[in-house]
C-alpha positions, 0 to 999 in steps of 0.5 A: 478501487480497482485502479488504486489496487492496480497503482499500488501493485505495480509500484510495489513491482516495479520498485521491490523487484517483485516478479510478474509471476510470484504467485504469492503476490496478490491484493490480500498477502501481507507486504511487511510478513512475506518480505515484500516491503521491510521497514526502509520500504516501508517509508519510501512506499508511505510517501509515494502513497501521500504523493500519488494519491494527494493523501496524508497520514496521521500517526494514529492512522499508521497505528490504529488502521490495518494497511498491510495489504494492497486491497487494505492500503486501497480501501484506506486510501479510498475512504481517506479521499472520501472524507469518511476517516 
């Protein structure tokens, strides 16, 4: 999972202008709350999620499951590959 978590991140970095050394920006802060990813974002980053990890998401996976994190979208798309949701 740490290799999700570490893809996850450095998109986010590298594609919001998020600086190396914010020292809120980590695996458990909240992307949309703090202002790291607004709703234009929010779109862009589904798709590189989709893309990057052969996944796809279905509606009520964007309504019932919690992905506001990096280490939640990880542990989504860890299960999501696995089968197991």
């Amino acid at each position: 999972m740490e290799a999700i978590k570490s893809e996850l991140r450095n998109y986010i970095r590298e594609n919001y202008r998020v600086s190396p050394d914010d020292p809120d920006f980590n695996d458990d802060v909240h992307l949309y709350d703090y202002g790291y990813i607004d709703s234009f974002g929010s779109v862009q980053f589904k798709f590189f999620v989709e893309s990057k990890f052969s996944i796809q998401f279905t509606p009520a996976d964007l309504t019932t499951i919690p992905m506001n994190s990096v280490a939640q979208m990880a542990a989504f798309i860890e299960k999501r590959k696995k089968g197991e949701i």
